[in-house]
C-alpha positions, -999 to 999 in steps of 0.1 A, spaced: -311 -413 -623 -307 -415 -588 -291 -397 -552 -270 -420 -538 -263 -396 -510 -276 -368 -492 -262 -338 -470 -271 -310 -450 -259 -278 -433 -283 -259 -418 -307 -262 -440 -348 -264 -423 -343 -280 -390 -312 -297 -391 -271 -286 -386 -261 -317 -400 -272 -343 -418 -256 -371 -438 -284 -398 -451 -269 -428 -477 -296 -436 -507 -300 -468 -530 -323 -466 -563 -359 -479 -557 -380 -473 -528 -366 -454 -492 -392 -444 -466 -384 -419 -442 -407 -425 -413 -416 -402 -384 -441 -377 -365 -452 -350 -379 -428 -321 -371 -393 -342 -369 -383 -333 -403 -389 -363 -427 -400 -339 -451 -370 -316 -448 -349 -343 -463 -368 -348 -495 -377 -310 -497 -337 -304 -502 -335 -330 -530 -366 -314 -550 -347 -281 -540 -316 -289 -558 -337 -299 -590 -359 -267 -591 -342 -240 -568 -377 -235 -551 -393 -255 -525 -433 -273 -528 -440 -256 -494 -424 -220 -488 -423 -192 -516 -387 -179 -503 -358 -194 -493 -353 -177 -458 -376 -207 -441 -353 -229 -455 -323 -222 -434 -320 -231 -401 -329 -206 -371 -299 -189 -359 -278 -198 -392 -263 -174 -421 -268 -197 -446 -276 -234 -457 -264 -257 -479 -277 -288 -494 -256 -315 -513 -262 -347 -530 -243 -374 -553 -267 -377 -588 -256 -412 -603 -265 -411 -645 -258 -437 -662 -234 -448 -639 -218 -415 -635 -218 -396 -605 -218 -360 -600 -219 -339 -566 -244 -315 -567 -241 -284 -537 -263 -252 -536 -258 -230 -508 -284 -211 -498 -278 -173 -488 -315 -151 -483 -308 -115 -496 -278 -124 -515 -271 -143 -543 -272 -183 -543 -240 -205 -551 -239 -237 -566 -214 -262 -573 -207 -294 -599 -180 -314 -583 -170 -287 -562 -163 -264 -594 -186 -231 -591 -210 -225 -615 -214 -184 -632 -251 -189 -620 -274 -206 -598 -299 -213 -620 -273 -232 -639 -278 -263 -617 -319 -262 -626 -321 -298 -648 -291 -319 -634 -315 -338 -613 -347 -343 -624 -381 -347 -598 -413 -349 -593 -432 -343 -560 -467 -356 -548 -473 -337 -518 -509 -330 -502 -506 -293 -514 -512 -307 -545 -544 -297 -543 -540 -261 -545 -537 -272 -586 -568 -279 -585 -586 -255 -561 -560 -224 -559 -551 -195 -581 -541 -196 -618 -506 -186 -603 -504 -218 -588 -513 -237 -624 -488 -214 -638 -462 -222 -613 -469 -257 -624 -464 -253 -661 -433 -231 -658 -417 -257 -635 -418 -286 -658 -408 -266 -689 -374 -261 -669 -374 -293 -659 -371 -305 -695 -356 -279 -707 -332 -259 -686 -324 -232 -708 -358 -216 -703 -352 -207 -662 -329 -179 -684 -364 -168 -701 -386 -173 -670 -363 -149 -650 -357 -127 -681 -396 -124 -680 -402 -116 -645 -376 -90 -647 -388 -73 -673 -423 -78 -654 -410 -57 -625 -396 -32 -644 -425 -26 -664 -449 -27 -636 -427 -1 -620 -426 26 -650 -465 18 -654 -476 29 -618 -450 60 -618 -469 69 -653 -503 59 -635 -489 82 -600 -478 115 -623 -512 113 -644 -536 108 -613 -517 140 -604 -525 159 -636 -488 155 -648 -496 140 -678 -472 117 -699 -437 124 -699 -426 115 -739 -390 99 -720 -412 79 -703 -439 67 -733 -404 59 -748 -391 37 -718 -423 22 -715 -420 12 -751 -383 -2 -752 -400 -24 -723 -428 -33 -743 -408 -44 -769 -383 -70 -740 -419 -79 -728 -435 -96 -760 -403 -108 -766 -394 -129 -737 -436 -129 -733 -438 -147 -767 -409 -174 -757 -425 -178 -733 -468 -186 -743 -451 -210 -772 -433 -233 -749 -466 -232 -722 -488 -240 -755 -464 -267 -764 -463 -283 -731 -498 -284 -731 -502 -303 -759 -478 -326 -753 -492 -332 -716 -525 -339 -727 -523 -375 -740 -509 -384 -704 -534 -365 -687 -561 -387 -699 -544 -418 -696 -533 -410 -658 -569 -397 -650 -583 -429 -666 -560 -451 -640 -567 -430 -608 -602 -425 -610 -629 -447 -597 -645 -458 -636 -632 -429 -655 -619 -427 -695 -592 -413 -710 -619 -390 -724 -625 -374 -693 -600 -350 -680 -587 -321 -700 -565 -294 -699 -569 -262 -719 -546 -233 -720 -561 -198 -718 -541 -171 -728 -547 -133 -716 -559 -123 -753 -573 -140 -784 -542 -156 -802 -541 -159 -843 -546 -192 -853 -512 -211 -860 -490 -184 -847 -453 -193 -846 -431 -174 -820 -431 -140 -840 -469 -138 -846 -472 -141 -810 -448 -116 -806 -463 -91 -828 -500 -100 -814 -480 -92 -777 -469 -59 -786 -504 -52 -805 -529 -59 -773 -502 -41 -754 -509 -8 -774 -546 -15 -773 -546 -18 -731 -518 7 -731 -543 36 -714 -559 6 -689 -521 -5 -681 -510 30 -669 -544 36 -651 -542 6 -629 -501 7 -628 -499 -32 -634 -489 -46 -673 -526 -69 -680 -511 -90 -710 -487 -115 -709 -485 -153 -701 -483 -139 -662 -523 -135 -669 -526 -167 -687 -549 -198 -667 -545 -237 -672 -580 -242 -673 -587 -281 -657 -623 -295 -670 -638 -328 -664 -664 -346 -689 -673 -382 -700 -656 -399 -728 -678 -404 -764 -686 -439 -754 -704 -426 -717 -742 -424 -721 -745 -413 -682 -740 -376 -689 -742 -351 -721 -736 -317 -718 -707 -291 -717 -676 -304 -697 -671 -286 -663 -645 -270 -644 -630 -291 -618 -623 -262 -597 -661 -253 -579 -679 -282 -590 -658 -315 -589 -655 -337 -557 -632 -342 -533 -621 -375 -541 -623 -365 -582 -603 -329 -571 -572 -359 -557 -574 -380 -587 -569 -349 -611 -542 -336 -593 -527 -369 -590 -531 -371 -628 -513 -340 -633 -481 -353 -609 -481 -387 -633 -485 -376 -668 -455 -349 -658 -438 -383 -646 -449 -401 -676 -437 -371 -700 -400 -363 -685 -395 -401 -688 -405 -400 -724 -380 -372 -731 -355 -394 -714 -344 -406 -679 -364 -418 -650 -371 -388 -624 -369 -392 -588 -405 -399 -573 -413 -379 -541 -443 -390 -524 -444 -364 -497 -470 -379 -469 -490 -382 -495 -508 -416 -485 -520 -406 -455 -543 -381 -477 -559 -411 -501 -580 -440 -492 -569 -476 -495 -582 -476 -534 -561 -447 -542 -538 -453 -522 -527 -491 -542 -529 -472 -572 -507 -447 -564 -487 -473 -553 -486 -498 -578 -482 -470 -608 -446 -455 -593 -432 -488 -577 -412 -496 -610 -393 -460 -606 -363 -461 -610 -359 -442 -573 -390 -434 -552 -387 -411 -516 -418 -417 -493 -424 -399 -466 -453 -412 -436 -458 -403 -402 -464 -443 -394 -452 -472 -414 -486 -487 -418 -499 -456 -446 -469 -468 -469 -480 -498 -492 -467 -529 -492 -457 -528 -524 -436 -503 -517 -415 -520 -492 -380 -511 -495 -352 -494 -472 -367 -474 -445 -355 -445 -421 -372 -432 -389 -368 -402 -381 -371 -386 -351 -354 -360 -323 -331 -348 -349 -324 -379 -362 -324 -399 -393 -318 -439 -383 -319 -464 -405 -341 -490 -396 -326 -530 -390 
């Protein structure tokens, strides 16, 4: 799978933009500020309908503009299909499969497949369990599309809740009491929640398990003397799960803690169970046959590094490579300015672990952070811009 070509219509900082793409390696090369990172933020943007830098999509069109639109040719084994989304902030997105609309949107989440390395990479390690969430829930759709249905199912049904639970909270604060139309609503919405909730936890727990093995292997090649043994993910759910539980024993053991956190819920006006609670909990150890160290493994976030905080968020960004390739095709690489973050060690890993990619998109502010062995068709960009190099 790769883009063979790329344009724009007002989308970040250009009004137009038409860039031609081959399969292995293109570097867009350019000061900070000139957009090289625009270009690759619309192709990641047509995979996952959300950008690695902004949480909305007004940023994303250009100032002064309605709307934006972003279009690429996907070739798949050896077809091509035109990909558009246009971009509208406070209405409704529309996107297009060889110009034919599709009902929704989301619809388009899957078609092309990527995966971005990007200094903010780091917030996996050291930000919020939203951001490990964010993580988790955007490679499920990645390799399986049908779940952005669930994931928005889920966060509607969160609103909703959240709504009903802080008017309850509002009208018993005031001595109101309990309304029995609204115990009822609040209960139909329990019911949606553990449902889609449920979905949900399995596919995370899944995932989890199935990341693991590539975890280790990743962390072993990126850090400086490490095993396979040493990194570790964990997924930690918002409640104590029943051992074994299949998708209805995690609904039922939803809708149970539910009931039990029912009076806390409508107290605080926010729903506390569900996988929206849930943390991706990122340890580091040493492997059986290490000597060096005994004891319990750690979290990486608060005690690890710097340079062992990189090689376990680079570890993530491969072993989610490494998976979607084992599920089928090659995704496209994005190494967003990436290089310029590592040292020269890291930075030949890196290097020498995606060069075999089927496509790879680099961006760099000079020419001298990209490795040699990643030496391929190259673009500056600059003053609006984008110029391929002779």
């Amino acid at each position: 799978m790769y883009v063979s070509h790329l344009s724009l219509h007002d989308f970040r900082s250009y009004a137009t933009a038409d860039v031609p793409l081959e399969p292995g390696v293109t570097a867009f090369i350019g000061r900070n500020g000139q957009g090289k990172t625009n270009l690759v933020e619309a192709i990641d943007y047509l995979s996952r309908l959300s950008s690695h830098r902004v949480a909305t999509d007004a940023p994303l069109v250009r100032a002064g503009a309605d709307q934006a639109v972003v279009r690429a040719a996907v070739v798949r084994d050896g077809r091509t299909a035109v990909l558009e989304i246009e971009l509208n902030p406070g209405r409704a997105n529309r996107a297009r499969v060889n110009k034919s609309p599709l009902p929704r949107a989301r619809d388009l989440v899957g078609l092309v497949r990527t995966v971005v390395f990007s200094p903010e990479d780091l917030t996996l390690v050291k930000g919020d369990p939203s951001d490990r969430r964010r993580f988790l829930d955007d490679l499920l759709v990645l390799r399986t599309p049908r779940l952005a249905g669930v994931r928005a199912d889920y966060d509607r049904v969160l609103r909703q809740r959240n709504s009903l639970l802080k008017t309850m909270g509002a009208a018993r604060r005031g001595g109101r009491g309990q309304q029995e139309s609204a115990m009822a609503t609040l209960a139909v919405w329990d019911d949606h929640l553990a449902g889609t909730g449920a979905e949900l936890l399995a596919e995370r727990l899944q995932l989890v398990d199935d990341l693991r093995p590539y975890l280790g292997k990743a962390y072993e090649t990126v850090a400086r003397g490490a095993s396979r043994d040493d990194a570790e993910i964990t997924y930690k759910p918002s409640f104590e799960l029943p051992a074994g539980a299949g998708r209805a024993e995690l609904t039922e053991a939803l809708l149970a803690e539910v009931e039990r956190r029912r009076n806390d819920e409508i107290d605080r006006g926010i729903s506390l169970v569900g996988p929206h609670r849930d943390e991706l909990l990122l340890t580091l150890g040493h492997g059986p046959g290490d000597s060096t160290s005994e004891g319990p493994r750690l979290p990486v976030k608060g005690y690890a590094s710097h340079g062992e905080s990189w090689s376990f968020a680079l570890a993530l960004r491969l072993a989610s490579y490494d998976l979607l390739r084992a599920d089928g095709d090659d995704p496209i690489l994005i190494l967003d300015d990436v290089f310029a973050e590592l040292d020269t060690e890291r930075r030949g890993q890196l290097a020498a672990l995606v060069a075999g990619a089927e496509q790879v998109l680099v961006t760099a502010a000079v020419a001298a952070d990209v490795p040699e062995v990643l030496a391929g068709t190259r673009y500056l960009v600059g003053n609006g811009e984008v110029r391929r190099e002779s």
